[in-house]
Structure formats: C-alpha cells, structure tokens
N, C-alpha and C positions, 0 to 999 in steps of 0.2 A: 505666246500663241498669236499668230498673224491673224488681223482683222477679217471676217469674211466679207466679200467683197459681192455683193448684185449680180449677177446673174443677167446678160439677153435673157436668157430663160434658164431654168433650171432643169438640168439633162436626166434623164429615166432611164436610163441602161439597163441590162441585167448587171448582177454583182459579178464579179469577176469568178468562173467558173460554173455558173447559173447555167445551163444552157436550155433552151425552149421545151424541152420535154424535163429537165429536172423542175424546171419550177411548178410545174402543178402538183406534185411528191411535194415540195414545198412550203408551198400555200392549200394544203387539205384538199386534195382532189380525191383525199381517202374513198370517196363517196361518188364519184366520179364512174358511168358505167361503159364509157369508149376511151379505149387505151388512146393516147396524148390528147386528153381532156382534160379541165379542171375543172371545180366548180367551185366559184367565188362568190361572197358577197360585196357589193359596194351599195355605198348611199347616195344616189344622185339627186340633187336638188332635193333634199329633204326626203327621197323616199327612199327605200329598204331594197334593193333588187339581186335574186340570187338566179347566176348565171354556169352555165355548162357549156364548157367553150373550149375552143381549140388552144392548147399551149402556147400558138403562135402569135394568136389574135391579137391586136394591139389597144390601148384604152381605146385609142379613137374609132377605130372599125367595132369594138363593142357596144361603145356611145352609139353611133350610126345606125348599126346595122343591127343588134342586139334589139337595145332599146330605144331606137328610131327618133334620137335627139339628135336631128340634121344639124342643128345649127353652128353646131363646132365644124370646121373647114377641113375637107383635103388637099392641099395647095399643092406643095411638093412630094413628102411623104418621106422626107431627107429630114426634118426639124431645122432649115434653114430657112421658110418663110414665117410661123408663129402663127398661121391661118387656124390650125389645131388647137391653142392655145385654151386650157383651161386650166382651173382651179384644184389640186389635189393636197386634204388638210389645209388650206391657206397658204399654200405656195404654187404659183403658175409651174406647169411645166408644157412641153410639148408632148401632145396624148400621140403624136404618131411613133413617137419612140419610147414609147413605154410600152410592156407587155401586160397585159388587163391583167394575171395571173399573180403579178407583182402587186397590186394592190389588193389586194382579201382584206377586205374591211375597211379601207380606206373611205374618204367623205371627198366627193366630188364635185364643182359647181359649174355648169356649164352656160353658156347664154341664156339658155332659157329657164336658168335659176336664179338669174341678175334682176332680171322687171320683168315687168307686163306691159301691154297695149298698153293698159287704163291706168298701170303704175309703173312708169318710169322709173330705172334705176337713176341718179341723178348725173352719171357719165354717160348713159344711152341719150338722154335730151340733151345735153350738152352738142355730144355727137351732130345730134340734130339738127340743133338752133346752130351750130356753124359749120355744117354742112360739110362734114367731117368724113365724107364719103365718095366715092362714086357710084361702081357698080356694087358694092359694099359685099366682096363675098370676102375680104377681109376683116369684115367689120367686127364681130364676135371676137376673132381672135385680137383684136386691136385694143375693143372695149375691156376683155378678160386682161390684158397684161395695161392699161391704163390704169384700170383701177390698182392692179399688183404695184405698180410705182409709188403713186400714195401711201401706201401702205407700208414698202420697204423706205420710204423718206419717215413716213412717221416712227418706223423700229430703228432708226438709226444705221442701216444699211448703208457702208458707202457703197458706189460705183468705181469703175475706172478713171472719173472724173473728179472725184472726191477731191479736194485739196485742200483740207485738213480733216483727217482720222479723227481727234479728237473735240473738235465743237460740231454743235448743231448742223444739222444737213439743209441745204438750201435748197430747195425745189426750182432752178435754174433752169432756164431750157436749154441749157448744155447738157445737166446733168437727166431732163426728160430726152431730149433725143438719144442720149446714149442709154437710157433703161430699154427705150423704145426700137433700139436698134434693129434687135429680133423680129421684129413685127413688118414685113416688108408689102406695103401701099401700090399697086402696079398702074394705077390710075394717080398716083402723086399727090394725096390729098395730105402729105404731112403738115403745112402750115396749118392747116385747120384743126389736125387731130392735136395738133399743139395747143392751140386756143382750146378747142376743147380741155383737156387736160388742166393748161392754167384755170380756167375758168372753175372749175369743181374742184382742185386745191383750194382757189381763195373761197370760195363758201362754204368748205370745208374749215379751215379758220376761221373765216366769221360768224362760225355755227351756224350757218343758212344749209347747208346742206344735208339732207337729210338720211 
C-alpha cells in the first residue's frame, strides 16, 4: 500500500456519479419539503445545526449564508486559493468545493471555532505577534490549514517533500511551505506566516503551547 501522502488540501468532490440532486436522496432529505432540498445536520464549533437547503449549496455558502459564519473566506470559489479553508472531522478541506449535502452529520470547525478575542488560539497570536497578515481576508483560511500542518507532521503524514517515508517527519520550512502551498497570501506576507508556524511548532514541543 503506497504511503498517503499531504494533501495542499483535501479535495470534497461528489463521489463519482453523486450528482446535486441525488445527493439529498442520499444524505436523508427523506424529510425534506421542496423538491432538490436536503435537510442535513452538521456540528459547527461545537454546536448541533439542522439545515434545509438546496442540493447545490456548497459547505461554504451554508457556513456564510446559512449560519452567518462569515469568517471562512470566498477568494476564488475554484479551491485553488484555501481562503475557504476549514476543518471537517479533523481534516482541512476546501468548503467551496464541497456540497453541504455530503456532510449529514459531519463535525465542522471553522475560525470562529479556533479562539476568541480574550482566548487566543495559540497560532491566531502567533499570527499576530509576527504580523503574519495584511489585509488578512486570507487569514482564517491560512490560520485553519497552519494548524492542519502540525497536526499532519505530528500523524506522520509525509508531503511531497518527504525524504524519507520511513523516519520521523521534520517540520522543515521546505516541508511548511509546501503543506502551505494551498493557501495563497495576495499581500505576500509568507515570511511571516512562516515564523509564525515555526514558532507554535516549537512550543508545541516544548509543551508551552497550549
């Protein structure tokens, strides 16, 4: 079995012959009262939300526009900037290419599931203290898929950069700008989002981080 290999992001397609109107037949739109409707449930940031929605709708546009969680981005609307970028079960993916319909029951985390003002997630201050931004309408999606790197270095996740499958994974800044690659900065503040990054891996190591 070939190694799996990191993900820019992980892509949300329908399944091969899924199409916009089967998937609510799919995912229990049993109960559904407007023909190409569904009605799903998702967990976002902790809470319980059950929604009746268009077949076509995308996570993102249901985040937004649903339940009025601005904070995830619409950059392109193609999955080639990562502005959209959130959390579903613990794996990043791009919410503008996912259809909301596909997740019925799935557990969500979006920016404003990460911290608060008053509680910092400890990559939001990082972000911060190095200035890891500009006009920062990339910044959610940047912060959601920074942390996902951590996380795929600490499951043993290689990248395309990997150079050796079998030891321990080095959290490299070879190895962050290509997790990071997805994620595209239009004010250029990647040096930063870098220090950033390093910075909350090594306190993350040295149990400083919280």
């Amino acid at each position: 079995m070939s190694p799996r290999i990191a993900p820019r992001r992980i892509p949300c397609l329908a399944p091969e012959g899924l199409s916009a109107q089967g998937a609510g037949v799919r995912h229990g739109s049993s109960g559904a009262e407007r023909p190409g409707h569904g009605r799903i449930t998702l967990t976002v940031n902790g809470d319980r939300h059950t929604l009746d929605i268009d077949n076509r709708t995308t996570l993102l546009d249901a985040l937004r526009e649903e339940l009025k969680l601005t904070g995830t981005k619409k950059g392109c609307d193609h999955g080639q900037c990562g502005a959209c970028t959130v959390s579903v079960n613990g794996e990043r993916v791009n919410s503008c290419l996912c259809l909301a319909v596909m997740h019925d029951g799935d557990t969500v985390e979006t920016i404003e599931g990460i911290g608060t003002p008053d509680r910092l997630d400890p990559m939001q201050a990082a972000f911060l203290a190095h200035d890891a931004f500009q006009c920062g309408y990339c910044t959610p999606g940047q912060i959601a898929s920074a942390r996902a790197v951590i996380e795929e270095v600490r499951a043993g996740i290689p990248s395309h950069v990997t150079e050796d499958l079998t030891a321990d994974i080095d959290l490299t800044d070879a190895e962050i700008r290509e997790r990071m690659s997805g994620n595209i900065c239009r004010c250029g503040a990647y040096s930063n989002i870098l220090a950033a990054i390093n910075e909350v891996a090594r306190d993350t190591d040295r149990g400083t981080g919280q």
